[in-house]
N, C-alpha and C positions, 0 to 999 in steps of 0.2 A: 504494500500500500504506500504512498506518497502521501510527502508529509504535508498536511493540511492547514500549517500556522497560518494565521493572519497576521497581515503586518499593516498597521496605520500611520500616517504619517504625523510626526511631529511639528504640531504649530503652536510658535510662542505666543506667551499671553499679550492683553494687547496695552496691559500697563508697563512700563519697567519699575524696577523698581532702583532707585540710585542708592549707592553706598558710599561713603565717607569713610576713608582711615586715618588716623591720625597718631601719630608717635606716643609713646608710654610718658608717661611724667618719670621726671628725673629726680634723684633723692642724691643730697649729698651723703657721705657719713664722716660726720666730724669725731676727733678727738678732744676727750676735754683735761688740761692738765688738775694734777695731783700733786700733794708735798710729798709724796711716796714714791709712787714710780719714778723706776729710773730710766732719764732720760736714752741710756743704751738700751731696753727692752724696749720703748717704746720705738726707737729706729729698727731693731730687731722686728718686731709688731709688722712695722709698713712695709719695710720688704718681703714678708714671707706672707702677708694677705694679701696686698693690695701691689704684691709684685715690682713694687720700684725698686731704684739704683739707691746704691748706698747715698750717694751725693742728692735725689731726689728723698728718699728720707730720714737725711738728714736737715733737710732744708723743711719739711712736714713738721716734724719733730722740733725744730727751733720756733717754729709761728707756734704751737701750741704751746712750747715755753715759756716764749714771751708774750703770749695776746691771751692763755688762755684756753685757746679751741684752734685749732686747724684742721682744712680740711685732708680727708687723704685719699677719698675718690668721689667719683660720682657713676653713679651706676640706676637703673631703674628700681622699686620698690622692691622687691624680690632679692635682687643679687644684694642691697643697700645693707637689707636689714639682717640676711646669711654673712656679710660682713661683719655687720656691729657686733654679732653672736657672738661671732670666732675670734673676734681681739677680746674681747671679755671673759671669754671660755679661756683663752691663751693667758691672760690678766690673773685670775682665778685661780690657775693652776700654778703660778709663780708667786699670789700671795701678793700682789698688788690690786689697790681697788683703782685701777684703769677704768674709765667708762666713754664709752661711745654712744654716741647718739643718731638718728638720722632724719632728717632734715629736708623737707620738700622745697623743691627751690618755686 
């Protein structure tokens, strides 16, 4: 026997409909200094999260000494606040109260 599908043709609808994308909001994730931590963990810190040069943080690492807070990346909500965790978690386990923050720009 032969095969008896039917086949119809497809016709689009007669609305469209339009779509709009638009980029993730950005979040910084600031460092905020301490009379504790020590300024070599916390350059330690930004190089092994946030992947910079010794010379990039160290320069991280001095604004937060001297202002306070510095930033040490900028990344969307998700990856921001997986950052803040793991300096804190890394903070934690060395027995400093390091704290991070993040920061919608």
């Amino acid at each position: 026997m032969g095969d008896k599908r039917l086949s119809y043709p497809i016709h689009s609808t007669d609305t469209e409909e339009k779509t709009s994308l638009s980029y993730p909001s950005l979040y910084h994730v600031v460092l905020l200094n301490d009379d504790y931590t020590t300024m070599e963990f916390v350059q330690k810190v930004i190089e092994k999260v946030f992947h910079k040069t010794a010379q990039e943080a160290m320069q991280i690492m001095l604004e937060v000494h001297r202002t306070g807070k510095g930033v040490a990346g900028t990344y969307t909500r998700d990856i921001a606040r997986t950052k803040a965790e793991r300096v804190m978690h890394l903070a934690f386990r060395e027995n400093f109260p390091l704290k991070c923050i993040v920061e919608k720009i």
